[in-house]
Backbone bond lengths (Angstrom), bond angles and torsions (degrees), N, CA, C in turn:
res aa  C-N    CA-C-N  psi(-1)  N-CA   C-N-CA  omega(-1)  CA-C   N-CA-C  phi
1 X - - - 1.469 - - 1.530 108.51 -
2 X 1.209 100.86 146.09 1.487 101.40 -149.88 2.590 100.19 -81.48
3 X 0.900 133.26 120.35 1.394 126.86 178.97 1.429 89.49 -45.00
4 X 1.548 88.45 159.59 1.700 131.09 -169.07 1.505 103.52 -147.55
5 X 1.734 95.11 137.82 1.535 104.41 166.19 1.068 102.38 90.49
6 X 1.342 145.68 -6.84 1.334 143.81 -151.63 1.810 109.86 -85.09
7 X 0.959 129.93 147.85 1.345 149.76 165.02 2.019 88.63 -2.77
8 X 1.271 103.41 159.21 1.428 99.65 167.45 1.666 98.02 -159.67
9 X 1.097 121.57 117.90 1.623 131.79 -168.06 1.627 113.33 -116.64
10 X 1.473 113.78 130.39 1.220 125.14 -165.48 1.641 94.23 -128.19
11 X 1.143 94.45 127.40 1.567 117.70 176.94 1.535 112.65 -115.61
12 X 1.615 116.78 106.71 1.456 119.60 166.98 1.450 116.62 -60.72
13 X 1.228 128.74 128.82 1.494 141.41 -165.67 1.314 96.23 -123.69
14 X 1.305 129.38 -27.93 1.361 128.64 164.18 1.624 112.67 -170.89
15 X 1.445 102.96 139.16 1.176 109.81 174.98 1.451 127.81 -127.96
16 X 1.523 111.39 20.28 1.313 91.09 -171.66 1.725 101.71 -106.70
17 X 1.694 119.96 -171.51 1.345 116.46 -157.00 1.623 111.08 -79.61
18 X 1.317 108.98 -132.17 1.200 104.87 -164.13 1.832 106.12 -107.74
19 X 1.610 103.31 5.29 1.600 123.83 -179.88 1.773 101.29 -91.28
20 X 1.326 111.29 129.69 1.488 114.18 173.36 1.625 110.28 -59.95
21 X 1.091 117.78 138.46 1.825 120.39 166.53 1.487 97.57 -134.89
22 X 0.945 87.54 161.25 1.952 116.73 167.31 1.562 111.11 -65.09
23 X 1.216 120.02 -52.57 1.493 128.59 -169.37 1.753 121.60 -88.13
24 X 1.031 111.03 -14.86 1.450 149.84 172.68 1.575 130.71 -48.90
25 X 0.946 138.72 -170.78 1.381 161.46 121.28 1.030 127.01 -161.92
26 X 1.646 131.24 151.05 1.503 128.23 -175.46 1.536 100.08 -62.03
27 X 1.893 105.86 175.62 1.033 130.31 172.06 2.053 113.12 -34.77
28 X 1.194 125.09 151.06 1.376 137.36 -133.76 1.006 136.98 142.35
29 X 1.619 120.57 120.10 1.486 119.91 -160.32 1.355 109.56 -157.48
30 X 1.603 138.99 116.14 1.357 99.95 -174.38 1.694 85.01 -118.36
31 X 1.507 125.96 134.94 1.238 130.13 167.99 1.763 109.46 -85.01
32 X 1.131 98.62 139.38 2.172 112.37 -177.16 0.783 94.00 -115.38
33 X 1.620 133.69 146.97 1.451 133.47 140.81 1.629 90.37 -152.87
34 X 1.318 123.69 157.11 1.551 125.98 157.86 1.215 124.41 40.74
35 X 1.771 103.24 28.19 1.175 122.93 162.90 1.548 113.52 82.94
36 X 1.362 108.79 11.73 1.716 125.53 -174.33 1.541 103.12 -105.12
37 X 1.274 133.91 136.78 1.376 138.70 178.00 1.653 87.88 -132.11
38 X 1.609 93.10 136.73 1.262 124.88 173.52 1.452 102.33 -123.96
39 X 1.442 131.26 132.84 1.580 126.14 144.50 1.291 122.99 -91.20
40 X 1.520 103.20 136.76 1.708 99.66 -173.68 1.509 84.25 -105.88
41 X 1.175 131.03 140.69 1.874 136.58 154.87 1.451 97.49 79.89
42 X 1.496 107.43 127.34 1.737 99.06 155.90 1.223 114.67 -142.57
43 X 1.446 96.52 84.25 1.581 93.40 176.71 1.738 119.86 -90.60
44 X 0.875 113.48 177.31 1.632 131.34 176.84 1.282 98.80 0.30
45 X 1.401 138.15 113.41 1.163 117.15 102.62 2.482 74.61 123.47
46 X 1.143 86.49 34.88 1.789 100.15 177.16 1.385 98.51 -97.16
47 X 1.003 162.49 -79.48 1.257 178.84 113.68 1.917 88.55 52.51
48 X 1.616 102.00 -77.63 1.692 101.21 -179.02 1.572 117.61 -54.25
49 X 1.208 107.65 -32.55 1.539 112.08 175.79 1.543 100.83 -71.65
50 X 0.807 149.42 -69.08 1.887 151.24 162.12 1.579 97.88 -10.42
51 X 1.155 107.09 -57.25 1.833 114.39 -161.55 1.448 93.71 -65.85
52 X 1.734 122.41 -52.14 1.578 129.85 -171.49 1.420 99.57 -42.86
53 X 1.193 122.07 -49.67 1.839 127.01 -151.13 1.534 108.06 -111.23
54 X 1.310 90.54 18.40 1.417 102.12 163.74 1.710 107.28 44.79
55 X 1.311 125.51 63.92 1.146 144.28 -152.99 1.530 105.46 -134.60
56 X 1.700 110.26 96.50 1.649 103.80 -179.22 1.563 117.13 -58.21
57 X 1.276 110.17 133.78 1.911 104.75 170.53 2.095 102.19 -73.17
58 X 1.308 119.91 -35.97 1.640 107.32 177.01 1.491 111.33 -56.63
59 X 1.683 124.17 -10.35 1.455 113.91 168.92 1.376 130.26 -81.47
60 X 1.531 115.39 -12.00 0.905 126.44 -154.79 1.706 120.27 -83.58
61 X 1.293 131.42 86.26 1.413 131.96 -163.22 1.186 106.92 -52.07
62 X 1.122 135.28 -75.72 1.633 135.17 167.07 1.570 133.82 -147.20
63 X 1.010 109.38 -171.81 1.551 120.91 -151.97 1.798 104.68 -128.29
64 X 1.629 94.68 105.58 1.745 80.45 170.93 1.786 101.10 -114.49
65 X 1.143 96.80 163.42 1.391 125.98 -174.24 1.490 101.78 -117.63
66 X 1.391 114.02 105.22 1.754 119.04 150.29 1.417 133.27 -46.21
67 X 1.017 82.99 -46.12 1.558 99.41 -172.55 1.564 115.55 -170.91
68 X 1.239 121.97 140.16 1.937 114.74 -175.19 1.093 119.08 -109.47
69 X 1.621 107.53 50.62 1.762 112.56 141.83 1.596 117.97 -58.77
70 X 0.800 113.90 149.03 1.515 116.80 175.81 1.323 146.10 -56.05
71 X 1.614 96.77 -20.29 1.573 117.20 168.07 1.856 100.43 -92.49
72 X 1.255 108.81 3.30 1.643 99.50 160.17 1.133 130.83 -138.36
73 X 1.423 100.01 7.24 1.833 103.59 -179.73 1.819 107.43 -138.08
74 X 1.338 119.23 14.37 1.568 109.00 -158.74 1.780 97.37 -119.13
75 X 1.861 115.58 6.86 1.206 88.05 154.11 1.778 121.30 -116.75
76 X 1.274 101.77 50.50 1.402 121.31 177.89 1.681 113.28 -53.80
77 X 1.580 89.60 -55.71 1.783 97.47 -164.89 1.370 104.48 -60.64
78 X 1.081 96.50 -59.37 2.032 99.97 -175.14 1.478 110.22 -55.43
79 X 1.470 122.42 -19.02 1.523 112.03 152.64 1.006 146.35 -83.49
80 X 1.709 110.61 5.40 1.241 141.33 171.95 1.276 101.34 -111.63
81 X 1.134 152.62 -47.36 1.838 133.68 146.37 1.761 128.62 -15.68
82 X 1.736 82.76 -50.28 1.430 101.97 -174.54 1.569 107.22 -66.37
83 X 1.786 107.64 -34.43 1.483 94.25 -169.12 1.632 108.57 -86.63
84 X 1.005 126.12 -10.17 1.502 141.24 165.35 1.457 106.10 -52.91
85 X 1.157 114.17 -60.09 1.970 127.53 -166.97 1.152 88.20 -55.69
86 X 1.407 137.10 -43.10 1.315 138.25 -147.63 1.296 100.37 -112.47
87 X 0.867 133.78 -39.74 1.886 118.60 154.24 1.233 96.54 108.88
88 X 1.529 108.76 50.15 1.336 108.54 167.04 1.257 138.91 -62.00
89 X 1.266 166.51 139.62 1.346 131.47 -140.41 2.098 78.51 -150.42
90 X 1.068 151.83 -0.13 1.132 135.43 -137.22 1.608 90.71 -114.38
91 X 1.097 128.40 154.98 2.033 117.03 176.91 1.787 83.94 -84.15
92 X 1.210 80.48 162.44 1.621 106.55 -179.24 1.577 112.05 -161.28
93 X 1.760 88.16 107.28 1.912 115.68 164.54 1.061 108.95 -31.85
94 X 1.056 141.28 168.17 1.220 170.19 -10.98 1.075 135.42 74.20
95 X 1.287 170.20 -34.80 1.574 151.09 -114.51 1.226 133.80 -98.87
96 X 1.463 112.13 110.29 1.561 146.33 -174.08 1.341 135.20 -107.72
97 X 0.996 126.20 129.62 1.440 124.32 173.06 1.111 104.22 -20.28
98 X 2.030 133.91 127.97 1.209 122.50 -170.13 1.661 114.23 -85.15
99 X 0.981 139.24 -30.02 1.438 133.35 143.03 1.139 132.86 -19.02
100 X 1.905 116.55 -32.26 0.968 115.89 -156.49 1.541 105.68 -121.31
101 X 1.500 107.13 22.87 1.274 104.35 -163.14 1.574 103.39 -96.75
102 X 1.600 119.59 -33.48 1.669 110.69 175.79 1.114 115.34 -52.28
103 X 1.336 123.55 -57.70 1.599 134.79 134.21 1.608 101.23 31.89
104 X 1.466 98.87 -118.85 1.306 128.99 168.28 1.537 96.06 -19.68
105 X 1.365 131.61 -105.70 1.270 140.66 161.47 1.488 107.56 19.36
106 X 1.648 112.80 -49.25 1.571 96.53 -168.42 1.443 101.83 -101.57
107 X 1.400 115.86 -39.03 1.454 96.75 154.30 1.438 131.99 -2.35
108 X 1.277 96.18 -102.25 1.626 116.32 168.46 1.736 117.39 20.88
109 X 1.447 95.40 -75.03 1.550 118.79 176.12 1.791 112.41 -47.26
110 X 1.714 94.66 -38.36 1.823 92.64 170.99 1.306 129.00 -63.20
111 X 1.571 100.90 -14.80 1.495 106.41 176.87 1.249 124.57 -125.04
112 X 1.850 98.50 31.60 1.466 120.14 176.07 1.671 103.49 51.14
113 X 1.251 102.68 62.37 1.921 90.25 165.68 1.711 58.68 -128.05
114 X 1.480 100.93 155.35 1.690 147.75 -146.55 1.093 103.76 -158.03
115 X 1.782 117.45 83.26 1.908 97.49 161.70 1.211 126.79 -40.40
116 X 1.226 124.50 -42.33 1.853 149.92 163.57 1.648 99.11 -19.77
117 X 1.111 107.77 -65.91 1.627 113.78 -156.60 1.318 97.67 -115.61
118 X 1.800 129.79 3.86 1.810 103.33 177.07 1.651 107.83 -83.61
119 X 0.913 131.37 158.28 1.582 131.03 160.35 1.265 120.43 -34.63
120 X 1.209 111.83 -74.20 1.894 121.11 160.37 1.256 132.21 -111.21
121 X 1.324 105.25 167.67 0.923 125.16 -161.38 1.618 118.64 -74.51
122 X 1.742 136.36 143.40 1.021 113.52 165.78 1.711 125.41 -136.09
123 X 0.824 129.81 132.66 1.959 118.43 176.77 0.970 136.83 -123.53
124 X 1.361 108.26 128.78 1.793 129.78 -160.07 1.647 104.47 -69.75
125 X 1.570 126.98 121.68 1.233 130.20 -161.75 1.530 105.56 -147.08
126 X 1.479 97.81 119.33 1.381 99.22 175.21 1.430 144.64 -49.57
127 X 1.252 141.59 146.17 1.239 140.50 -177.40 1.668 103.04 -110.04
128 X 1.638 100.44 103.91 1.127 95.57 -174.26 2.037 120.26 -123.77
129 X 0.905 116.26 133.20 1.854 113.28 -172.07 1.473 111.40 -20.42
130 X 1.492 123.41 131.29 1.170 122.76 -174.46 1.549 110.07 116.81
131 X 1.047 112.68 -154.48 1.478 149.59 149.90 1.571 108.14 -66.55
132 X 1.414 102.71 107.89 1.885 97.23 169.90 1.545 107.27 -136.44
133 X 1.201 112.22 19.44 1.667 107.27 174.83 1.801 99.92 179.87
134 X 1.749 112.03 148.33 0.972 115.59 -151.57 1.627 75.68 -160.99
135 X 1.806 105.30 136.47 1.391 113.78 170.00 1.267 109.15 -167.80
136 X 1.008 126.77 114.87 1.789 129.16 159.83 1.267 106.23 85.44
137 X 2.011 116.95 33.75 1.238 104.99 -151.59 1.437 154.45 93.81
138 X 1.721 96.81 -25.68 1.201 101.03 179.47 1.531 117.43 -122.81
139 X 1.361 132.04 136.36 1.044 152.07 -175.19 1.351 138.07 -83.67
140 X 1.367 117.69 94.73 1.530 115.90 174.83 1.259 143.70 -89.46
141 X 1.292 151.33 117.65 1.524 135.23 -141.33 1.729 95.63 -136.00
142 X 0.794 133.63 176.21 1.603 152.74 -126.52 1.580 105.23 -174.97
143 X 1.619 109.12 113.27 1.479 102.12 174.40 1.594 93.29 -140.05
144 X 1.732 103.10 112.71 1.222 95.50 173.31 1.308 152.94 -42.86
145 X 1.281 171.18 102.61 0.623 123.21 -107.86 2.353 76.98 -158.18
146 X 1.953 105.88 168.17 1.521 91.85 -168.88 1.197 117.85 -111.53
147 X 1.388 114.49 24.21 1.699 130.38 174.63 1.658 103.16 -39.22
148 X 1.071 143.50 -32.73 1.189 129.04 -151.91 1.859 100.52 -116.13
149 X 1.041 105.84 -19.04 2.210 130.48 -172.80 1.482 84.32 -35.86
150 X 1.282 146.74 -32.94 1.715 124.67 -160.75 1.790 101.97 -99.97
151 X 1.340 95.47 15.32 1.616 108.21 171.44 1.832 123.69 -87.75
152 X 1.381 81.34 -33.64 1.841 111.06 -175.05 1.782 95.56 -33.65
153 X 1.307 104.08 -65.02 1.912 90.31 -171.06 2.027 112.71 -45.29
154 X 1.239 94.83 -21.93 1.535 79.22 -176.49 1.774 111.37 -97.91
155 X 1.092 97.21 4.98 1.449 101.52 -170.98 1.362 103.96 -31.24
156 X 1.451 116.50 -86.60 1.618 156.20 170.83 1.685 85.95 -16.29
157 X 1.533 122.00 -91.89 0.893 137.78 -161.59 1.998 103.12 -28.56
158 X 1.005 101.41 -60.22 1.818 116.14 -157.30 1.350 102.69 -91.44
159 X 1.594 115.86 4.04 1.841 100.54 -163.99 1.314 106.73 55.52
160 X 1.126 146.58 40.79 1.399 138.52 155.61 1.423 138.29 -95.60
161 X 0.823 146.76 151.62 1.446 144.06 -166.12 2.253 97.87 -114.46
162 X 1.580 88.61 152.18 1.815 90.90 173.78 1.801 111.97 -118.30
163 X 1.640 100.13 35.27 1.647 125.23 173.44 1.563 101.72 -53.33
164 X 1.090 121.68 155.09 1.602 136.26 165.69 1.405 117.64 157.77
165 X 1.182 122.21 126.49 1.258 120.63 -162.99 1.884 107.18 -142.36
166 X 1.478 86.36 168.89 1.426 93.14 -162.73 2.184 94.54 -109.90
167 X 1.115 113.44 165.87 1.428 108.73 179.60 1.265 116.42 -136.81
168 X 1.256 121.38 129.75 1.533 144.62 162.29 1.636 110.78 -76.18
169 X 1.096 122.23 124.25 1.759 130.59 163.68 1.397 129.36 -142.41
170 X 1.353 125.95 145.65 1.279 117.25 -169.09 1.580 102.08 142.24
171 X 1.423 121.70 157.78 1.198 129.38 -132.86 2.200 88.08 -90.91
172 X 1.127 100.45 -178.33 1.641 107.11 173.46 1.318 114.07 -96.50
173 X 1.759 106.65 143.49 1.652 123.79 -158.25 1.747 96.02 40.35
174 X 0.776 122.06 63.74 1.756 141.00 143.72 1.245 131.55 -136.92
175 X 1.083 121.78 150.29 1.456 123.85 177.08 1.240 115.51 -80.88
176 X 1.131 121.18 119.32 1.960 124.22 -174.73 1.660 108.66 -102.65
177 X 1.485 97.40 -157.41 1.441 124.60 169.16 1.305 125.21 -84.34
178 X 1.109 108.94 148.67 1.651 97.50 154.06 1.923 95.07 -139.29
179 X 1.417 98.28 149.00 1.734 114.44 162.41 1.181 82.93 -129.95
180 X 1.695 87.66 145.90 1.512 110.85 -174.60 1.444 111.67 -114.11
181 X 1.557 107.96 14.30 1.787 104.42 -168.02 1.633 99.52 23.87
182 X 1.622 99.57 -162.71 1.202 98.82 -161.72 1.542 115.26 -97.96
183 X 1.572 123.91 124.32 1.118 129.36 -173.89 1.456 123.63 -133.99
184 X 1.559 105.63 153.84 1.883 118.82 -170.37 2.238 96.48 -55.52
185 X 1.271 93.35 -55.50 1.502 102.79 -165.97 1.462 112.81 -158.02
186 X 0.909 125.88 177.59 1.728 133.34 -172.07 1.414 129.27 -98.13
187 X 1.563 106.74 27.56 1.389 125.94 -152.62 1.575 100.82 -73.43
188 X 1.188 101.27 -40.41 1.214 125.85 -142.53 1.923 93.86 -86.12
189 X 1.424 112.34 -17.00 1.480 111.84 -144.20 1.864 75.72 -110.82
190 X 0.930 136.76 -17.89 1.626 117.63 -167.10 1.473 111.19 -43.09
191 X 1.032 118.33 -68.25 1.924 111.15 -179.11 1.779 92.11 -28.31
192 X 1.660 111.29 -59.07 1.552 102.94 -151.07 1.664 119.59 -53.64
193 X 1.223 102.60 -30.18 1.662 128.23 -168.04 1.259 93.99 -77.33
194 X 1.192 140.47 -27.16 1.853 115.95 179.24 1.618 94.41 -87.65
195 X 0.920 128.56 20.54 1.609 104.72 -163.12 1.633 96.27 -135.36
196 X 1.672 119.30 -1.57 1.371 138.14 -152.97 1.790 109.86 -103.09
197 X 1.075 152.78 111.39 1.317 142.40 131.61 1.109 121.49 -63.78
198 X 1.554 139.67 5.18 1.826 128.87 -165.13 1.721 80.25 -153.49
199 X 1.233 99.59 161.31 1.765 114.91 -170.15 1.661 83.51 -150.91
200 X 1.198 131.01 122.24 1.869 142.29 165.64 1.446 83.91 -127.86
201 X 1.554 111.38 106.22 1.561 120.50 176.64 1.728 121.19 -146.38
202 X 1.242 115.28 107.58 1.380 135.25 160.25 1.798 82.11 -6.03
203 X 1.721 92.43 153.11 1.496 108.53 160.42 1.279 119.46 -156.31
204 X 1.382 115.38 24.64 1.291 133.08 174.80 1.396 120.19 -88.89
205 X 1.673 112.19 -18.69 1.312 118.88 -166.18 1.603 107.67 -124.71
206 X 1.557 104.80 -4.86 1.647 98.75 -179.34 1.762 100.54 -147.51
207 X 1.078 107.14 165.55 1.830 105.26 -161.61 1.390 101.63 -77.44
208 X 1.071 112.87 175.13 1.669 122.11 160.65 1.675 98.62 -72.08
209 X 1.075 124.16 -48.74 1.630 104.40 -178.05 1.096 117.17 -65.07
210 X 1.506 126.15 -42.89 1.627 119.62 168.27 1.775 124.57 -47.91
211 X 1.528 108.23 -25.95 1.319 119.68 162.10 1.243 117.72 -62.23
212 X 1.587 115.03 -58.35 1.186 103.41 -167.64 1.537 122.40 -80.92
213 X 1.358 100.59 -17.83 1.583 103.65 174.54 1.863 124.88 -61.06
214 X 1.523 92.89 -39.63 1.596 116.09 166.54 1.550 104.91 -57.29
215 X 1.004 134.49 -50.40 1.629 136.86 176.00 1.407 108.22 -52.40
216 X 1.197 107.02 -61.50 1.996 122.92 -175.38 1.722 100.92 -56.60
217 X 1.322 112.21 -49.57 1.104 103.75 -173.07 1.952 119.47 -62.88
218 X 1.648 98.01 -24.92 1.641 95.72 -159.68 1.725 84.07 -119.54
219 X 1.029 117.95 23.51 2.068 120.81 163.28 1.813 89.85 52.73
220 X 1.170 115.42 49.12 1.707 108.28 163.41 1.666 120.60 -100.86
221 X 1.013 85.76 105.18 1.668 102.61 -168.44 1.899 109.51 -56.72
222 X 1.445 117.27 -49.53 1.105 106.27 -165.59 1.517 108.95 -113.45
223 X 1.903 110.36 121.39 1.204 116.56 -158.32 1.641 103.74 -103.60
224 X 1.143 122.14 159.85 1.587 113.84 -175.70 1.523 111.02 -163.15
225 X 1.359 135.04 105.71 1.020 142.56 -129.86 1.557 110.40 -109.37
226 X 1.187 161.36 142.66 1.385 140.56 -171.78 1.825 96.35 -160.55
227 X 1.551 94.71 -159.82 1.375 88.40 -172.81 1.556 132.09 52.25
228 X 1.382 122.80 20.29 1.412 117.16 -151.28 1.564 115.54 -94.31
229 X 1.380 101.26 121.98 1.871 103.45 178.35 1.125 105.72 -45.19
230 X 1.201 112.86 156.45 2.003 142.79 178.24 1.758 94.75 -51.09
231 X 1.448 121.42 -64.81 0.997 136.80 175.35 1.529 109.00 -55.94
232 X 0.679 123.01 -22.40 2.015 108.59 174.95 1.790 123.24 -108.30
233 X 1.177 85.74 -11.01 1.595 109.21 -178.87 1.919 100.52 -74.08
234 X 1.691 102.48 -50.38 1.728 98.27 -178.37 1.320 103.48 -84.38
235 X 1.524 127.97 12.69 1.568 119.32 -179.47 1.625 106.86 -85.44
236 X 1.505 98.99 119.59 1.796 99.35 -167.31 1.496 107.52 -92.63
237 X 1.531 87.65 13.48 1.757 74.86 -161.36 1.780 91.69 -116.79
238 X 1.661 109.23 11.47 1.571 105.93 -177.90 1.470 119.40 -38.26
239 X 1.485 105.24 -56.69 1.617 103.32 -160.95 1.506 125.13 -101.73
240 X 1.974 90.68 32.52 1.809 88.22 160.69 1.348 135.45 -74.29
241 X 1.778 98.26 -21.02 1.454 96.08 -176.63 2.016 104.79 -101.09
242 X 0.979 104.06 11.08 1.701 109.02 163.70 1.639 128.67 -154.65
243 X 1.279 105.09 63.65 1.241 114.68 -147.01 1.671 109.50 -66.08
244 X 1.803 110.81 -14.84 0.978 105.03 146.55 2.013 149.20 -69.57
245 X 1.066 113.09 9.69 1.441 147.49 179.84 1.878 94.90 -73.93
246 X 1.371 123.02 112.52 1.424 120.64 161.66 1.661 111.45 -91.82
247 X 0.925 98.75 142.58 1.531 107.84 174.33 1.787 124.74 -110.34
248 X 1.593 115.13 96.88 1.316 110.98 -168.43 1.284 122.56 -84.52
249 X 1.081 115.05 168.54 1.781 130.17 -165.34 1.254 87.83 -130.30
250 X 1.636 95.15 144.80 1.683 89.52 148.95 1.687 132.37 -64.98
251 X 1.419 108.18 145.44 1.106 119.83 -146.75 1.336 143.08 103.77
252 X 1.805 100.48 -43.66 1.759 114.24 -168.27 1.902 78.67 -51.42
253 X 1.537 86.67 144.22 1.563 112.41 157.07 1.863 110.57 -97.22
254 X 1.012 122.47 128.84 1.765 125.26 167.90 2.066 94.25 -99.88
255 X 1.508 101.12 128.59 1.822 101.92 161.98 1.802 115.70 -114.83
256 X 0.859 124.47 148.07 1.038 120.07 170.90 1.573 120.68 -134.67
């Protein structure tokens, strides 16, 4: 029977915003527990960060996608190249906005990945409100969330969907995580926040007071900041007025 409850380790692969830097990498996350690696986001420049931390791609169970802006979903292919070179042989999930998954699907072919000729196998799986995946114990949930809502006029037009969601994880009757990818405000997260000890939250799109008030309100002790504009990253003087506020780099590891 497989252990429960066990340690659960989050490795930043990239944290900076949705502006290119030198020192940087896009959105990126790989969660560990029980010897299972999940990636949440893979934007730009995940693949070299994997190689840095000496991080096999044949371990990797699957890949969710928040949302497919580009700083979180556009370094997919080259991690699907990578797992080809390497002769990955294992199927490997998927999970995407479900609208957006034929999408993706036809893609694919533009960048010559070939179910025909890849090694393994892979399948596109929705991310849907709730609970949408469960492994070794541990529990992932989906809270929609309206980062993408000023898209809606083109919906129709582009076949597009204005899906994006934020994620809760962590074992049952325990207190978990939440990443909030990138979001307007925390409206959406109240159920998640009573049930939360760790906060991994964008800060490009909501204030430091809207952070910290969301913490105070749901007693979440350990704060962890990502996504961070060019401009707040050289601000030395960020964490006088919340000195409890961590600020990650790529690399920082969070354990819980």
């Amino acid at each position: 029977m497989a252990k429960t409850s066990s340690q659960i380790k989050i490795r930043i692969l990239g944290s900076a915003s949705g502006f290119p830097v030198a020192n940087k990498h896009s959105s990126a996350y790989l969660l560990n527990w029980n010897g299972y690696h999940i990636l949440i986001d893979a934007g730009d420049g995940v693949s070299s960060q994997l190689q840095k931390y000496q991080i096999n791609v044949k371990t990797i169970d699957a890949v969710i996608i928040t949302h497919t802006h580009p700083d979180h979903a556009a370094g997919l292919f080259l991690l699907l190249q990578w797992m080809y070179l390497e002769k990955r042989v294992n199927k490997l999930r998927i999970y995407l906005p479900e609208k957006l998954i034929k999408k993706f699907e036809n893609m694919l072919s533009c960048f010559y990945i070939i179910p025909d000729i890849w090694p393994f196998d892979w399948e596109f799986l929705p991310i849907v409100p709730g609970t949408f995946f469960k492994q070794a114990g541990l529990q992932i949930k989906a809270y929609p969330n309206t980062h993408l809502s000023t898209y809606k006029p083109f919906v129709d037009q582009y076949d597009l969907c204005f899906d994006a969601f934020s994620l809760w994880f962590g074992y049952e009757n325990e207190k978990g995580i939440i990443y909030t990818s990138d979001v307007k405000n925390f409206i959406h997260l109240k159920q998640a926040g009573m049930h939360s000890k760790i906060l991994l939250t964008e800060c490009t799109h909501v204030t430091l007071d809207e952070i910290n008030q969301f913490t105070k309100d749901n007693q979440i002790s350990g704060i962890f900041l990502t996504h961070i504009p060019t401009e707040m990253d050289k601000d030395a003087s960020k964490n006088l007025k919340y000195p409890d506020f961590k600020w990650v780099q790529d690399g920082t590891i969070i354990e819980v």
